[in-house]
C-alpha positions as MATLAB code, in Angstrom:
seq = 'XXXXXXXXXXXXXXXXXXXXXXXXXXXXXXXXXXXXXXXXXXXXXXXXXXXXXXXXXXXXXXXXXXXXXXXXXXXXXXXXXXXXXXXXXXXXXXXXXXXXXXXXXXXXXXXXXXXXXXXXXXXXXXXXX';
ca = [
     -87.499  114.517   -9.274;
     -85.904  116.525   -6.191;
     -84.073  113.279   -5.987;
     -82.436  113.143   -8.899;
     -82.009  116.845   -9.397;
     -79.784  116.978   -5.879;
     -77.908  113.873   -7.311;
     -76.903  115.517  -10.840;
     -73.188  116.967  -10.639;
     -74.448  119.237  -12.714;
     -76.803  122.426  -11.229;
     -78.271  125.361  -12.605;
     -76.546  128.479  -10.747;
     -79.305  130.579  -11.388;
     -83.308  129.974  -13.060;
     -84.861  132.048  -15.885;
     -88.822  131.129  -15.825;
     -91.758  132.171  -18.298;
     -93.907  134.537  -15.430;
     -96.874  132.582  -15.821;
     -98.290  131.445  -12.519;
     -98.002  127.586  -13.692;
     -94.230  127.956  -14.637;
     -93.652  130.294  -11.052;
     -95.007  127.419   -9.345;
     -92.614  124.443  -11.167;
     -89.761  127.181  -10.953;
     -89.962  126.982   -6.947;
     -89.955  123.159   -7.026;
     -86.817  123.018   -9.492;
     -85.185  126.061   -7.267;
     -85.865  123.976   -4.419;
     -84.747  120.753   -5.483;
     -81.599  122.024   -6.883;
     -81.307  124.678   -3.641;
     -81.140  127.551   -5.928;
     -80.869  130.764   -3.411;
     -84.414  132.568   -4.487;
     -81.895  135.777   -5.349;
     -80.746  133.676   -8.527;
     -84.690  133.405  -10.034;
     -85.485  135.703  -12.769;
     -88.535  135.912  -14.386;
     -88.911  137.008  -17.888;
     -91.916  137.599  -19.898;
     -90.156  136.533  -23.111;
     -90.649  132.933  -22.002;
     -94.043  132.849  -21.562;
     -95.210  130.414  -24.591;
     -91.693  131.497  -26.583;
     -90.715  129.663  -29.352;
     -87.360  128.718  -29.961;
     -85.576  132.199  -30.936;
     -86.726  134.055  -28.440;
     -85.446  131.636  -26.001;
     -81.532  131.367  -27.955;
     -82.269  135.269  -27.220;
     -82.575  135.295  -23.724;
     -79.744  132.593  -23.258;
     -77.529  135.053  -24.963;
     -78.539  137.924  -22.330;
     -77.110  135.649  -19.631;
     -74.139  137.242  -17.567;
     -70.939  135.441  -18.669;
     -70.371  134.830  -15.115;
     -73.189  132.795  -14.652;
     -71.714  128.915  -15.417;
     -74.806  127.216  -15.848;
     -78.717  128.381  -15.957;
     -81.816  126.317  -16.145;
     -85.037  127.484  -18.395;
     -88.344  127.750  -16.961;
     -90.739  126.998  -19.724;
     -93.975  125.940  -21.777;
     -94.337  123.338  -24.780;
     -94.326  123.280  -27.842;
     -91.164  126.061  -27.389;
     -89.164  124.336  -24.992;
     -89.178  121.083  -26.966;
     -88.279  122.763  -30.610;
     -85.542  124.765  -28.459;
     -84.061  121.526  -27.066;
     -83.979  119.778  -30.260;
     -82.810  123.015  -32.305;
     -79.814  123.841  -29.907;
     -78.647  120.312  -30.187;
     -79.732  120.390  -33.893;
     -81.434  117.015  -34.010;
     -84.796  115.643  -32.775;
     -83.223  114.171  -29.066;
     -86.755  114.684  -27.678;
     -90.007  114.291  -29.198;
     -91.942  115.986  -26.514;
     -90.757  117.571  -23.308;
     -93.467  116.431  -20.746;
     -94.750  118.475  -17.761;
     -91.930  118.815  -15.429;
     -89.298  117.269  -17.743;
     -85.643  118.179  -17.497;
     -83.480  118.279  -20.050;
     -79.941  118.982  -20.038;
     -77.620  120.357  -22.307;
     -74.219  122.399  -22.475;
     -73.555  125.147  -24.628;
     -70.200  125.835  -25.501;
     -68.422  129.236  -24.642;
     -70.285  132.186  -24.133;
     -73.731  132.628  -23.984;
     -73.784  135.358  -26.422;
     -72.210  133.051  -28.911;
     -74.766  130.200  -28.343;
     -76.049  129.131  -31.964;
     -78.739  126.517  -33.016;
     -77.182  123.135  -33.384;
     -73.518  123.942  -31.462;
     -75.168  122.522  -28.119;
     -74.762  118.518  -26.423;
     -77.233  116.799  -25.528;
     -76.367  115.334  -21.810;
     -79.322  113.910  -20.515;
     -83.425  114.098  -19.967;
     -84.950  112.787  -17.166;
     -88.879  112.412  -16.883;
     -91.408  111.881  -13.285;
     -92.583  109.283  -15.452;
     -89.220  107.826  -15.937;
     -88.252  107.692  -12.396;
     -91.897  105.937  -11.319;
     -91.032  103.444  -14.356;
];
């Protein structure tokens, strides 16, 4: 996965992760493996087992000078949230570890359930396959 995270063009500038000690633990691989400076980790109790409106409301509390941030967080939320800011069921279930990428247009304040892309979701499993 480190692999293929340091060969997307696309990067998270900075992590937001549930503060459970599970979802610490993958955040430090995914800051790793995308060399996220440890200064650009946050860790917000809103995430911990969130569903998917709590999660549009801590994208919209992202700085509008932050260009791109990756979500640290736990199933079934991080599944519905995928599929809800795309507005269509792209992923039946996130698996452990999963990334899934999508852009959200404009601001982050602005972002709205179904106004998001869908660009990609890679698996471990995929990459052993």
């Amino acid at each position: 996965m480190i692999k293929w995270m340091r060969d997307q063009a696309s990067r998270p500038a900075r992590l937001i992760s549930s503060d459970a000690v599970r979802a610490r633990a993958t955040t430090e691989f995914v800051r790793t493996g995308y060399d996220i400076a440890a200064h650009d980790v946050d860790f917000d109790h809103r995430l911990y087992l969130a569903d998917p409106e709590t999660m549009l409301d801590v994208v919209r509390g992202i700085p509008d000078d932050c260009t791109s941030v990756g979500l640290v967080g736990h199933n079934p939320g991080s599944t519905e949230f995928v599929n809800a800011m795309v507005g269509t069921g792209v992923v039946d279930e996130l698996p452990t570890f999963a990334v899934a990428l999508i852009e959200v247009p404009g601001r982050w304040a602005d972002a709205r359930f179904g106004k998001a892309t869908f660009v990609a979701l890679q698996t471990p499993k995929n990459l052993r396959d």
